[in-house]
C-alpha positions as CSV (number, residue, x, y, z in Angstrom):
1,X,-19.5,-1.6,-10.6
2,X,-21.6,-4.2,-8.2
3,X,-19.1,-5.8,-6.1
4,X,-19.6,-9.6,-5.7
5,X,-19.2,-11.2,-2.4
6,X,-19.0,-14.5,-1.2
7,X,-22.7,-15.8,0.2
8,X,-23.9,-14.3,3.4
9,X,-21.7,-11.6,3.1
10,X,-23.5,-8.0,3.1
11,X,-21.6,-5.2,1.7
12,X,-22.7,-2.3,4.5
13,X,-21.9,-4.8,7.5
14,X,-18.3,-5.9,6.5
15,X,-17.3,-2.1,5.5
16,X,-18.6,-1.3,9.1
17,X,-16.7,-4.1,10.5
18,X,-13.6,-3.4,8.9
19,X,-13.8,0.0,10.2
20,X,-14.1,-1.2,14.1
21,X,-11.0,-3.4,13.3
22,X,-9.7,-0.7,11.8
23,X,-9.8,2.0,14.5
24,X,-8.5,-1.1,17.1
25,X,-5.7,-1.1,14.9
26,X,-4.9,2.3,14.9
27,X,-5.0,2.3,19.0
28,X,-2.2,0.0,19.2
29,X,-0.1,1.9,16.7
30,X,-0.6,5.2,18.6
31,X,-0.1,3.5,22.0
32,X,3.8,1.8,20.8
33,X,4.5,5.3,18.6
34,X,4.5,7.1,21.5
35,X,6.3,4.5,23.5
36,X,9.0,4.3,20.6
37,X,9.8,8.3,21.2
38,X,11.2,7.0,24.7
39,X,14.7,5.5,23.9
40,X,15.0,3.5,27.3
41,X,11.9,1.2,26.1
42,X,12.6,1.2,22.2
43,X,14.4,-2.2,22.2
44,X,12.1,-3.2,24.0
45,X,9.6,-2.9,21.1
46,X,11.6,-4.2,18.3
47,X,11.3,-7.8,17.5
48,X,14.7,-8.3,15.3
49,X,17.2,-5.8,14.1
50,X,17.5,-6.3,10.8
51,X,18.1,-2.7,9.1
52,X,16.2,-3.8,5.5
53,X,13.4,-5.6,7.1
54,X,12.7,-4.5,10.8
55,X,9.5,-6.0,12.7
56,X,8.2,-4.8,15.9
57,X,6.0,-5.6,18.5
58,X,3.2,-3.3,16.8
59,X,3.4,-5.2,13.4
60,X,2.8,-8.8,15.1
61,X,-0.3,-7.1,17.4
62,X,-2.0,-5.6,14.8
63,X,-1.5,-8.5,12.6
64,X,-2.7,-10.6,15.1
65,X,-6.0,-8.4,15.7
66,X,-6.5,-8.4,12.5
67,X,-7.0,-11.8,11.2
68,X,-8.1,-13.0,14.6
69,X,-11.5,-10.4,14.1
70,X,-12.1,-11.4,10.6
71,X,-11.6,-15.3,11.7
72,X,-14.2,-14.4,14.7
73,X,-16.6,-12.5,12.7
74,X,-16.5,-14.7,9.6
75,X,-15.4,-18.0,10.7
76,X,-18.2,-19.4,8.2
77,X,-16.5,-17.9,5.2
78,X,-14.0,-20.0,3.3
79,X,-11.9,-17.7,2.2
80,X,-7.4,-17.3,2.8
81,X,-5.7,-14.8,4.5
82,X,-2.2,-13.9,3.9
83,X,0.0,-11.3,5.8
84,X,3.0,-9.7,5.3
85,X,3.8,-11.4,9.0
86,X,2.3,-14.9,8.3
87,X,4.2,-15.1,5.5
88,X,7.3,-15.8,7.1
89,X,6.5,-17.9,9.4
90,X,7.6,-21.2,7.2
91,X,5.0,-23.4,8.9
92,X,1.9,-21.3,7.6
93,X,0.2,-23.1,5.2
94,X,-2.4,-21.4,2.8
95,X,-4.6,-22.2,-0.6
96,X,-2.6,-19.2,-3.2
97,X,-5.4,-19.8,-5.4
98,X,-8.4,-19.5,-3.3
99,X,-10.9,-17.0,-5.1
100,X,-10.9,-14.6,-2.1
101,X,-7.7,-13.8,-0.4
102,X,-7.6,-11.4,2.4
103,X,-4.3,-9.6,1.7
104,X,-2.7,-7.6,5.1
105,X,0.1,-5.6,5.9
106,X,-0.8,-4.6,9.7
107,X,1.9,-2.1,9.7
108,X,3.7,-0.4,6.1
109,X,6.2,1.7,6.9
110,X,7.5,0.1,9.8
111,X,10.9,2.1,9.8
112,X,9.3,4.9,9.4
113,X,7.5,3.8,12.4
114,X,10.7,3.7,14.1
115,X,11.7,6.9,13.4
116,X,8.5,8.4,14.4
117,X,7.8,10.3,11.1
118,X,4.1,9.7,11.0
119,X,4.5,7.6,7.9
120,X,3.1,4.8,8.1
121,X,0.2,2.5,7.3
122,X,-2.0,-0.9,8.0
123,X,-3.4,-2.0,4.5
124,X,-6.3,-4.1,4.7
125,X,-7.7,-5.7,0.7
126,X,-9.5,-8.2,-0.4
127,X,-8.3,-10.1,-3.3
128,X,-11.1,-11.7,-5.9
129,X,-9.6,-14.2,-8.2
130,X,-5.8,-12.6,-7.6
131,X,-7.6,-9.0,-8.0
132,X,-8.0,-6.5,-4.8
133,X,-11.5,-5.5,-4.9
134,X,-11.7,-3.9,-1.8
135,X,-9.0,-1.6,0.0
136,X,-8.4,-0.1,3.4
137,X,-5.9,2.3,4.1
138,X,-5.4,3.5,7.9
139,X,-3.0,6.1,8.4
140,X,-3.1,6.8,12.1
141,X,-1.2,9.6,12.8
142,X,-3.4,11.7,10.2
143,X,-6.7,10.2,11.6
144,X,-7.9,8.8,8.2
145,X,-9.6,5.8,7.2
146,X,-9.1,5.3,3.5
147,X,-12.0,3.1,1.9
148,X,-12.6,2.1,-1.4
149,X,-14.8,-0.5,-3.2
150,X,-15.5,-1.0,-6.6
151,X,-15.9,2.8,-7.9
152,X,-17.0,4.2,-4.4
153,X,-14.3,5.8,-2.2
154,X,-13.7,7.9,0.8
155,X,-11.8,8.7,3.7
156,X,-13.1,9.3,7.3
157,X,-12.0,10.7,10.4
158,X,-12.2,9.2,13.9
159,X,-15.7,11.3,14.1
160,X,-17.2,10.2,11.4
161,X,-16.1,13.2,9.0
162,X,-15.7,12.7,5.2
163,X,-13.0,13.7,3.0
164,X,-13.3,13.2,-0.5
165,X,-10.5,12.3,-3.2
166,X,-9.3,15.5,-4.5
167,X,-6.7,14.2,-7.4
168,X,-4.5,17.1,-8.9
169,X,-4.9,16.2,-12.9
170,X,-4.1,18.0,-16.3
171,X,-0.2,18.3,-15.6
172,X,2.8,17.0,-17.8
173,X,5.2,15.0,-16.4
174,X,8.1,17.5,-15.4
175,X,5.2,19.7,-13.8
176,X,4.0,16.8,-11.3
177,X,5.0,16.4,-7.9
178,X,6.5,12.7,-7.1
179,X,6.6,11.0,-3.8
180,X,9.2,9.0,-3.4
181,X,10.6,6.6,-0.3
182,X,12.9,7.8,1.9
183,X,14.2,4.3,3.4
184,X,15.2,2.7,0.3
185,X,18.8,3.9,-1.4
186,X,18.0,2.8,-4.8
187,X,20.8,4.8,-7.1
188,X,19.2,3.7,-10.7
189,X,15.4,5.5,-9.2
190,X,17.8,8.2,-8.4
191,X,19.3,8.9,-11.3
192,X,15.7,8.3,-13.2
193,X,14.1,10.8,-11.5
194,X,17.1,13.3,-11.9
195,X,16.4,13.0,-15.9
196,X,12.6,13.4,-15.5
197,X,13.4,17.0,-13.2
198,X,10.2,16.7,-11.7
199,X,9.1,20.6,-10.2
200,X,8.4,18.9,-6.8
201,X,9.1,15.6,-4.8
202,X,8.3,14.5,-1.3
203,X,9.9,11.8,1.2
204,X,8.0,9.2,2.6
205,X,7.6,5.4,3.6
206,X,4.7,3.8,3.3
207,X,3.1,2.9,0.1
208,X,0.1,3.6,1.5
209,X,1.1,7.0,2.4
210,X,2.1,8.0,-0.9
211,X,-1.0,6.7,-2.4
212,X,-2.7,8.5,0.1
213,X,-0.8,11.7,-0.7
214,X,-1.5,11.3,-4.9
215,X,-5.5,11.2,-4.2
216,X,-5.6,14.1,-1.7
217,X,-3.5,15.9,-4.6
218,X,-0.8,16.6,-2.8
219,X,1.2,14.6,-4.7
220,X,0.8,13.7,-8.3
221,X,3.2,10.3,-9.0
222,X,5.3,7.7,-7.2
223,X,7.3,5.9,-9.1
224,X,8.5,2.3,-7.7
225,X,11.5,0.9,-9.2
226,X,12.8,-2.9,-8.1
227,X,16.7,-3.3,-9.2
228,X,16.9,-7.6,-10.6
229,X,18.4,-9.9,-7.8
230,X,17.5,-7.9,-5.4
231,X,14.3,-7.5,-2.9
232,X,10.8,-6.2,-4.4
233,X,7.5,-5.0,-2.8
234,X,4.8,-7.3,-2.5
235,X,1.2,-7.9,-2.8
236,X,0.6,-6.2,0.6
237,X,2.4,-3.5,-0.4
238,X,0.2,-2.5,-3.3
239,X,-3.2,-4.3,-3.1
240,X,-5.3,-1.7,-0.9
241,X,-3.5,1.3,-1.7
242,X,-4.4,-0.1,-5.4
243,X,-8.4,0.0,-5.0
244,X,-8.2,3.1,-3.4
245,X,-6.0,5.3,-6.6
246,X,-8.5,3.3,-8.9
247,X,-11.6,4.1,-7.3
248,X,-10.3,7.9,-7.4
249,X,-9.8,8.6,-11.0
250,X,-6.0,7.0,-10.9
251,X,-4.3,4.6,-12.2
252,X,-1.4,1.9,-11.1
253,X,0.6,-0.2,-13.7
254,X,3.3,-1.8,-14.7
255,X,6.1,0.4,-17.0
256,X,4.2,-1.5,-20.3
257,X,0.8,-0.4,-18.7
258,X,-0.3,-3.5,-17.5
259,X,-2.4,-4.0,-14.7
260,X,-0.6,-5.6,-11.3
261,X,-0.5,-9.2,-10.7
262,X,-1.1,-11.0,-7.9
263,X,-0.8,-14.0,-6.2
264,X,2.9,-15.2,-7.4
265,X,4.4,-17.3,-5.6
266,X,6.0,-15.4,-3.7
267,X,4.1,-12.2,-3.8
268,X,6.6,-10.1,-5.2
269,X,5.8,-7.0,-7.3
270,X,9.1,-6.4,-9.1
271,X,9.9,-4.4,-12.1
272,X,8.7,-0.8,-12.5
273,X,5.5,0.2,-11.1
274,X,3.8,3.6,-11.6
275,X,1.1,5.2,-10.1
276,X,-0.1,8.4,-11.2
277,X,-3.1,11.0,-10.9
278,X,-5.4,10.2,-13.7
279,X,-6.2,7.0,-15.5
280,X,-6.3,9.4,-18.9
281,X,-3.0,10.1,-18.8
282,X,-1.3,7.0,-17.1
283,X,-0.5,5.3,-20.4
284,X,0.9,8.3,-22.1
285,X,3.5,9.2,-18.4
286,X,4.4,5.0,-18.8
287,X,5.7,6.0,-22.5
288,X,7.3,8.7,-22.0
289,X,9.1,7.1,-18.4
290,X,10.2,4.0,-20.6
291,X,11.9,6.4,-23.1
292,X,13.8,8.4,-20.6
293,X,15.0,4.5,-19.5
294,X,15.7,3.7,-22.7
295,X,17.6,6.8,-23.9
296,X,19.4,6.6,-21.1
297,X,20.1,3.1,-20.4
298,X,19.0,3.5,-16.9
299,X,17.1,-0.2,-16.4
300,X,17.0,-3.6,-18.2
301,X,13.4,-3.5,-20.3
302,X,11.4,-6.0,-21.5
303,X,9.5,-5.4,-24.7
């Protein structure tokens, strides 16, 4: 698959720019981490208290360095940027229905951030008539620079050294492993994944972590389960980590195996989403998850 870009734009040069951004990025995460592990300067770093939705100083630098390079680099390119950061910010006015949409969240995970698990993640896609076509995944603390666009897709080191997707496939669904969050108390994804028995799970933040963690094969499914009424991931939450499960032979859905949308209103991703190891078997795990809902009564479907 070609990917199309808007005029001027050459493939090689914006993947090497995003990569310098990138790497800038990942300085100023390392830089407040290891302030945050000193608990006489930690208030100093967080920019509200809310428990559910914390912000810190990181989250608004690296969104700013962010959009202010791709602004500088490409101010001749008409095309939106959204961030998880902008967003709120009541004032910021933006065209939902532009064909390209740059779609950021400079810092997923932040209370893992916090916490100084490692967890975390900036996500970096760009959206082509509401679909991501490109996606950037920087987890700092592992040194890796997730790329992925259109069927290509790698990960490099701070050195330039490639690692290759390395999905773990062939397995049924009470022999995968599931990532799941560790932040969110969510009793009804509790009790889901208590009737599925999976023979693993690991704990983690960022959605871009446990996409991460599914294409290196340590991992084999996350499951992300919104409860109605109440708050749901959104577009910056899933766009890049999207391109970059695709691109590696996996899939991401809704429970009725429908491709994402983006571009709502208000960006949310609600439902149940699930992303698993291989696009061959994604429809059959969605079936057979919907059933154990059903049976169960676990979550309100929709036919």
């Amino acid at each position: 698959m070609v990917v199309k870009l808007p005029s001027g734009i050459d493939i090689n040069n914006l993947i090497n720019d995003l990569k310098v951004f990138s790497w800038e990025a990942a300085d100023i995460l390392l830089f407040y981490s290891n302030i945050l592990k000193d608990s006489n300067e930690r208030k100093d770093l967080l920019e509200n208290l809310d428990h559910d939705n914390p912000v810190t100083l990181a989250d608004l630098k690296v969104n700013k360095l962010i959009i202010n390079r791709i602004k500088e680099k490409y101010n001749h390119i008409n095309w939106e940027i959204i961030s998880e950061e902008n967003v709120k910010n009541k004032l910021f006015k933006f065209n939902i229905n532009a064909d390209w949409v740059w779609v950021i969240d400079p810092l997923d995970g932040t209370k893992d951030f916090i916490q100084g698990s490692g967890n975390y993640a900036t996500h970096i896609a760009l959206n082509f008539k509401k679909k991501p076509i490109i996606g950037v995944v920087l987890i700092p603390e592992k040194d890796e620079l997730w790329f992925a666009c259109g069927e290509k897709v790698w990960c490099e080191k701070r050195n330039g050294s490639i690692i290759k997707p390395n999905l773990s496939k062939n397995k049924t669904l009470k022999n995968m492993t599931l990532v799941t969050s560790k932040n969110h108390r969510n009793e009804t994804l509790k009790k889901l994944i208590q009737k599925i028995n999976f023979s693993e799970f690991k704990v983690m933040g960022s959605i871009g972590c446990k996409i991460a963690s599914i294409v290196r094969g340590e991992s084999d499914i996350y499951i992300c389960l919104s409860l109605p009424g109440k708050t749901s991931p959104k577009d910056w939450d899933f766009a890049a980590p999207e391109v970059i499960l695709k691109a590696s032979g996996g899939a991401i859905t809704n429970l009725a195996n429908r491709e994402l949308t983006y571009g709502r209103s208000d960006f949310s991703q609600g439902g149940v989403i699930i992303a698993s190891n291989s696009i061959e078997t994604h429809e059959k795990l969605c079936l057979e998850i919907k059933m154990i809902i059903k049976k169960y009564e676990l979550y309100p479907l929709r036919d």
